[in-house]
VEXDREN-2710 file (C-alpha; in Angstrom, 1 decimal):
% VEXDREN-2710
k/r/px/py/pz
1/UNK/-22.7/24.2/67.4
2/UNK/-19.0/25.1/67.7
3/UNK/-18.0/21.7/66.6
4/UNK/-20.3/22.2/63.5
5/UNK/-18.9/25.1/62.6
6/UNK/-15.5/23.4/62.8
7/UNK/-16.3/20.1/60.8
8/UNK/-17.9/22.6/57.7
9/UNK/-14.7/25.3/57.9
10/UNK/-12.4/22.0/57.7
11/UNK/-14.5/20.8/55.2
12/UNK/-14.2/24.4/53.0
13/UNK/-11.0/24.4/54.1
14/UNK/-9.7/21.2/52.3
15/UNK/-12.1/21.6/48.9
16/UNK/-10.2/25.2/48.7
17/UNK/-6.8/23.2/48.7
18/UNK/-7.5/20.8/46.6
19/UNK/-8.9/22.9/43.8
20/UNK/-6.1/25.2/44.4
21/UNK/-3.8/22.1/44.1
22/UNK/-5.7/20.9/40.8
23/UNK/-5.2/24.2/39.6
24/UNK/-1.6/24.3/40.0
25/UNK/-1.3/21.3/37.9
26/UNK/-2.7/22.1/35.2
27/UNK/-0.5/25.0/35.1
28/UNK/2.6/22.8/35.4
29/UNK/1.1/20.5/33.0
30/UNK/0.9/23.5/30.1
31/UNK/4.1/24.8/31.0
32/UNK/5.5/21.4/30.8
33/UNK/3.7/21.2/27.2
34/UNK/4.8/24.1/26.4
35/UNK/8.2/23.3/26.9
36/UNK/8.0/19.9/24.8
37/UNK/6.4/21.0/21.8
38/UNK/9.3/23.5/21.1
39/UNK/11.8/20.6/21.9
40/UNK/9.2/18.9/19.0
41/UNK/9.5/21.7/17.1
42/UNK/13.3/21.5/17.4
43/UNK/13.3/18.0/16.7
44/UNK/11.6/18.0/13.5
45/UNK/13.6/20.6/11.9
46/UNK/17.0/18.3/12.9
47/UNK/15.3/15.8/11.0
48/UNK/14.5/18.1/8.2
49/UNK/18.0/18.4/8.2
50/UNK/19.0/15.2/7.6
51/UNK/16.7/14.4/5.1
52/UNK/18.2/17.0/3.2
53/UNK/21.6/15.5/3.1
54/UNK/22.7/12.8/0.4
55/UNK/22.7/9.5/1.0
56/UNK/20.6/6.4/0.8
57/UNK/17.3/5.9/2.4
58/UNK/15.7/2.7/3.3
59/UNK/12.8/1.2/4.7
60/UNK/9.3/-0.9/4.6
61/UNK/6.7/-1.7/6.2
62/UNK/4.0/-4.4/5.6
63/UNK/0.5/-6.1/7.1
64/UNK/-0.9/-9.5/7.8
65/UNK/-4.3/-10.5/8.4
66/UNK/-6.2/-13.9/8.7
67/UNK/-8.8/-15.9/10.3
68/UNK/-9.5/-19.4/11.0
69/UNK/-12.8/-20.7/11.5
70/UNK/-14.9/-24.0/12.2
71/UNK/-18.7/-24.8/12.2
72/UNK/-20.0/-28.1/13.3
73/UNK/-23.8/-29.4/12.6
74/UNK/-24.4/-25.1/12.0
75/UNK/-27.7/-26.1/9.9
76/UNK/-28.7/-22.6/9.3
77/UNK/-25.9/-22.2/6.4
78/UNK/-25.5/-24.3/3.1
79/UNK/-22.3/-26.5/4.6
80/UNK/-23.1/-26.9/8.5
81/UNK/-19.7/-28.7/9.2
82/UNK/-16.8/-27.0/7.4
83/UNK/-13.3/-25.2/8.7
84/UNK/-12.0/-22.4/6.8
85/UNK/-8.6/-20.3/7.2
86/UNK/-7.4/-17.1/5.2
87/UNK/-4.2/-15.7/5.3
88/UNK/-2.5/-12.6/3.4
89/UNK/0.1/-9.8/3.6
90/UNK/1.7/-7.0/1.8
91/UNK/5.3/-5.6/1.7
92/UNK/6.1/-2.4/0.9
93/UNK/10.2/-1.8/0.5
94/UNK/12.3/1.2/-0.8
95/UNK/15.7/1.5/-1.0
96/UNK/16.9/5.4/-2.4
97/UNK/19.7/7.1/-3.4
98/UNK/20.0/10.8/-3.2
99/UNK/23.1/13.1/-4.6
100/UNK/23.3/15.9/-5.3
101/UNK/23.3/15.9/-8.8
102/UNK/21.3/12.4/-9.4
103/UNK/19.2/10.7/-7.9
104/UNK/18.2/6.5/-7.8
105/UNK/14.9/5.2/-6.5
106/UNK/14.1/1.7/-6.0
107/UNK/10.9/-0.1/-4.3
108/UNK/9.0/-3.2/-4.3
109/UNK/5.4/-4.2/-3.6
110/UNK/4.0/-7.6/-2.6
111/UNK/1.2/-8.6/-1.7
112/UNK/0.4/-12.1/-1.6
113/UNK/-3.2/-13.9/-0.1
114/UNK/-4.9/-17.5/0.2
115/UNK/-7.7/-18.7/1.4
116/UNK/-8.6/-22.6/2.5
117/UNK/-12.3/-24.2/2.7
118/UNK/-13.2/-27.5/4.1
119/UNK/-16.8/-29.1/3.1
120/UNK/-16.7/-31.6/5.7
121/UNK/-19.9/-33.3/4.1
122/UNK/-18.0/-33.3/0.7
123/UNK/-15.5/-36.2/0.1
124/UNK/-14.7/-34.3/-3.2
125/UNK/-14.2/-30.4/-2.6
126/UNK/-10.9/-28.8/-2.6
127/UNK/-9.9/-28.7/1.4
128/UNK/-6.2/-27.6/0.4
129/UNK/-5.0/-23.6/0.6
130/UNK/-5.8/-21.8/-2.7
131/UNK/-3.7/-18.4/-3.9
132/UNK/-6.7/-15.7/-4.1
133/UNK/-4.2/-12.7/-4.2
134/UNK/-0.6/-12.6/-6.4
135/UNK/1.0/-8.8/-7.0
136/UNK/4.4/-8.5/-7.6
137/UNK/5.6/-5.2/-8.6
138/UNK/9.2/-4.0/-8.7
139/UNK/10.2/-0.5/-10.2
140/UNK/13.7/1.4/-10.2
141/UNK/13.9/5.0/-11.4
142/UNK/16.9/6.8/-12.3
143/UNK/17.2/10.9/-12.5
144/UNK/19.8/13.6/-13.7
145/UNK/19.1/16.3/-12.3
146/UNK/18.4/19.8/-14.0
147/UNK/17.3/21.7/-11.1
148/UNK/15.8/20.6/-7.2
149/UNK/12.2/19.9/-8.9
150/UNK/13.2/19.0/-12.1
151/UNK/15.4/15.7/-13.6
152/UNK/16.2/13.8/-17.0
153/UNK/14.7/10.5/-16.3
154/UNK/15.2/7.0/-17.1
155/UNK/12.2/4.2/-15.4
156/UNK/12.2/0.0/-15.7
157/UNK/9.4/-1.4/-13.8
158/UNK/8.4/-5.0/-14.2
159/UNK/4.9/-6.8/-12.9
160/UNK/3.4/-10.3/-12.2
161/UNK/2.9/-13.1/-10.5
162/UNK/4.7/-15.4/-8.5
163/UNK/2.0/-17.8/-6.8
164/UNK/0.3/-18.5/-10.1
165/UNK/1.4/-18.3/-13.3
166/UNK/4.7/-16.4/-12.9
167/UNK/5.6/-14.0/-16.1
168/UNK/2.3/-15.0/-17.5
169/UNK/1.8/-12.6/-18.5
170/UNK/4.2/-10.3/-16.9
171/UNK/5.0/-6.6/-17.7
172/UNK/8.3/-4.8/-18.3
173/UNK/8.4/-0.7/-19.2
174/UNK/11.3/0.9/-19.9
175/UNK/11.1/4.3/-20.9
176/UNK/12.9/7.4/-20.7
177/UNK/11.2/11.3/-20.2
178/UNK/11.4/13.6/-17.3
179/UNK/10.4/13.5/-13.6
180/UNK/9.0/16.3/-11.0
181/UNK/9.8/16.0/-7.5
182/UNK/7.4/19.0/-5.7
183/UNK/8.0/17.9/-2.6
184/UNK/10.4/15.4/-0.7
185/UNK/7.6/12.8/-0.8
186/UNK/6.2/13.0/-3.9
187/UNK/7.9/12.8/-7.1
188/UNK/5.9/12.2/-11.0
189/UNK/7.2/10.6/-13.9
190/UNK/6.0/11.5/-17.3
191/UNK/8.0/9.6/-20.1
192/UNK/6.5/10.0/-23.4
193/UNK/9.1/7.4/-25.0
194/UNK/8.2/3.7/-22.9
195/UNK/7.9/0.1/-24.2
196/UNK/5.7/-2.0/-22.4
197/UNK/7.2/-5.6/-23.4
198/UNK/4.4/-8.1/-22.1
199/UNK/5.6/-11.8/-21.8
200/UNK/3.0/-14.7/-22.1
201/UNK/3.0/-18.6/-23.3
202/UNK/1.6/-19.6/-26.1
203/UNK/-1.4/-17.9/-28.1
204/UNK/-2.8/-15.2/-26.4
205/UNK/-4.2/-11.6/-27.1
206/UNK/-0.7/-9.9/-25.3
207/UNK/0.5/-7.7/-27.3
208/UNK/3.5/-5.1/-26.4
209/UNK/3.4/-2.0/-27.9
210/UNK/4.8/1.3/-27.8
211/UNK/3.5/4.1/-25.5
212/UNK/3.9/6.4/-22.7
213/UNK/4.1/5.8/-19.0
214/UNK/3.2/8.2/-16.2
215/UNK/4.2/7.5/-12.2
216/UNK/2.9/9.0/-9.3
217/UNK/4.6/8.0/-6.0
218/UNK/3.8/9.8/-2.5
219/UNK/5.2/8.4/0.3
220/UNK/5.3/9.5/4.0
221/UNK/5.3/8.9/7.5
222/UNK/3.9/11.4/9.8
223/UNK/3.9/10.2/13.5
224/UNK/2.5/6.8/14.0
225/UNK/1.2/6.8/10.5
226/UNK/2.9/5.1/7.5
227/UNK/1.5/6.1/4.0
228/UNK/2.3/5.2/0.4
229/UNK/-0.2/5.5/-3.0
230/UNK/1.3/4.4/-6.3
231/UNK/-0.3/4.9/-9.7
232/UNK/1.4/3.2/-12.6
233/UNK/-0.7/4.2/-16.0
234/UNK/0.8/3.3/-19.4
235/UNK/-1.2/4.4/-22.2
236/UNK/-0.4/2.9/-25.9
237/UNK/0.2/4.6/-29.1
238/UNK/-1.0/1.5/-31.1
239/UNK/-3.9/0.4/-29.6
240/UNK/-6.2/1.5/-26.5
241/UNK/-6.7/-1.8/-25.7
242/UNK/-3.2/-2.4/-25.0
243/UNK/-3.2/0.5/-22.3
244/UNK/-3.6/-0.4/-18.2
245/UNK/-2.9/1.2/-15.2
246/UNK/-2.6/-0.2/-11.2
247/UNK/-3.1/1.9/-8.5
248/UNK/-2.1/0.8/-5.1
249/UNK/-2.5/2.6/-1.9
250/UNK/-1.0/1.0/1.8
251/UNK/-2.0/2.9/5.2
252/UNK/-0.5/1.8/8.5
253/UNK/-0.7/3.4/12.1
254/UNK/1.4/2.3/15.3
255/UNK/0.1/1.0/18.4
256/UNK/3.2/-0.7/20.2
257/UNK/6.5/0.0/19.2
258/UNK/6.8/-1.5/15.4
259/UNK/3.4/-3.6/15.0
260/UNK/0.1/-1.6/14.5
261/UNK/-2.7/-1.7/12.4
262/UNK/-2.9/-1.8/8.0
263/UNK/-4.9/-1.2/5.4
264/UNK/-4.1/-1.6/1.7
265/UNK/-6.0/-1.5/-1.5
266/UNK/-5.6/-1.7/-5.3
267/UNK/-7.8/-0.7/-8.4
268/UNK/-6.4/-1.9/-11.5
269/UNK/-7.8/-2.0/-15.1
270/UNK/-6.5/-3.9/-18.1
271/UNK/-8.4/-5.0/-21.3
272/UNK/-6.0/-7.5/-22.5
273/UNK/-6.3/-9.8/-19.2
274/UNK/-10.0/-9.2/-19.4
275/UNK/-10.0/-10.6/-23.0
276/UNK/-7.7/-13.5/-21.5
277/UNK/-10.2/-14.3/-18.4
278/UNK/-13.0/-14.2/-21.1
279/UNK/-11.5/-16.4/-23.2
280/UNK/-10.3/-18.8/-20.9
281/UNK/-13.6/-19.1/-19.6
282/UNK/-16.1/-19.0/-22.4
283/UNK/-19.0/-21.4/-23.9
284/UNK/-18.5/-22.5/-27.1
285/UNK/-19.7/-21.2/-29.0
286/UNK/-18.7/-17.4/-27.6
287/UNK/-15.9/-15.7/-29.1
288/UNK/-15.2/-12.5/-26.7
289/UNK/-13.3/-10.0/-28.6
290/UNK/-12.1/-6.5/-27.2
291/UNK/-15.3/-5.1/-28.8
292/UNK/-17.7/-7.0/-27.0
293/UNK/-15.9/-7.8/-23.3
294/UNK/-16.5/-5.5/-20.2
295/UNK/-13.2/-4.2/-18.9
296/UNK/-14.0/-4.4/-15.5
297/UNK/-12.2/-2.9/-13.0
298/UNK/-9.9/-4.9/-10.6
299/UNK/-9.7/-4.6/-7.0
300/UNK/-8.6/-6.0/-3.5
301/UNK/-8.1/-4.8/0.1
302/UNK/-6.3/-6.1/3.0
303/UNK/-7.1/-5.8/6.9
304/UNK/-5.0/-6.7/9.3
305/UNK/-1.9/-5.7/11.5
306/UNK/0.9/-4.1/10.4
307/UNK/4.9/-4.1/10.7
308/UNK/7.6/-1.8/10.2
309/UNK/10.5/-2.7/10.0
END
């Protein structure tokens, strides 16, 4: 009986230590917490700091994704032997210049996609890599300042292609107006006075007119997570048709050291390629016109891992 008694005070004896140790633990552990959120806190502010000071800032980031895939004597689908690969990425780049009395803002977006398909059965299909995605955007913005929020603005920003039919069309704006900066990340460009010069071969519906142009740009990083959503709208004074806008948003979050995970997306609408597609692709003997087409919009999204470099 003695022994009993022994074995379950032991037994009490060692569940009272060990809660009492787990216990202390977690107390070290909050004060440890504790202790590295204010260095955090710290930290941040530092680098509030130096964002504040002039100077050029530069960076990008970007994602990849593809597949690759092979079926052989699958007979459940319409090609039971084919391969099949996809491949596409996206760069995101910014080089900026801040003073305190100006300030210069350059970036650059790419994002570039193709996709390969392999009949096996069929002799004649097209077993060679194909461009599915081409977006080439490159935009430079120049400010005088008139106060920390507010500047006297000058904007060039030219679009295309580069896979397929490079500068065809393409789209150059230049413009001059006035930009808001709210925040260090975000800054909008209204410029009432813009030309959107549109470039294309032979006879087409392009037309470039006279207009306004209005940017918004957020960009941001906030722990593991890289952000950026850019909307480029030009709207025409001569002809609604001739207006468009692109908006583009990239996402990225770290996982090990510079590669992690992206997302990216872009809606776009624009009558005068619509005509173009329409055209290009009609049965005699249809004759779109801007009255009659559908201006759908345009989209695409990406999936894959990320970079940052």
């Amino acid at each position: 009986m003695k022994k009993l008694i022994l074995c379950a005070a032991l037994v009490f004896g060692i569940t009272a230590m060990q809660a009492q140790t787990k216990e202390e633990l977690k107390a070290q552990k909050t004060e440890k917490q504790a202790a590295a959120n204010a260095l955090q806190a710290e930290a941040d502010a530092l680098q509030a700091q130096i964002d504040a000071l002039p100077g050029w800032r530069k960076g990008a980031f970007g994602t990849i994704g593809g597949s690759i895939s092979e079926f052989n004597n699958w007979y459940s689908q319409g090609s039971p032997n084919n391969s099949s690969a996809n491949l596409g990425f996206t760069v995101n780049a910014f080089a900026n210049l801040k003073q305190d009395k100006f300030f210069w803002r350059n970036a650059l977006n790419v994002n570039l996609a193709w996709v390969k398909f392999d009949d096996k059965d069929n002799p004649l299909d097209n077993s060679e890599f194909r461009e599915t995605t081409d977006v080439f955007n490159i935009s430079s913005l120049y400010g005088r300042k008139l106060s920390e929020k507010f500047a006297i603005s000058a904007l060039g920003e030219y679009r295309t292609t580069l896979l397929n039919n490079f500068n065809d069309p393409g789209y150059l704006d230049a413009g001059i107006g006035a930009t808001w900066t709210p925040t260090e990340n975000l800054f909008v460009v209204i410029h009432p006075l813009n030309y959107n010069f549109v470039f294309s071969s032979g006879d087409t519906v392009f037309e470039s007119s006279l207009g306004a142009k209005i940017v918004a740009d957020y960009t941001r990083q906030i722990g593991k997570i890289n952000f950026k959503s850019n909307l480029s709208l030009f709207y025409s004074y001569e002809d609604a048709d001739y207006s468009n806008y692109t908006w583009i948003n990239s996402f990225s979050y770290k996982l090990w050291k510079k590669i992690g995970v992206g997302f990216d997306f872009g809606l776009r609408q624009n009558k005068q390629e619509a005509l173009n597609y329409a055209l290009a692709n009609a049965v005699p003997p249809a004759s779109p016109t801007f009255d009659t087409i559908d201006n759908e919009l345009q989209t695409y999204w990406l999936l894959g891992l990320s970079y940052a470099f």
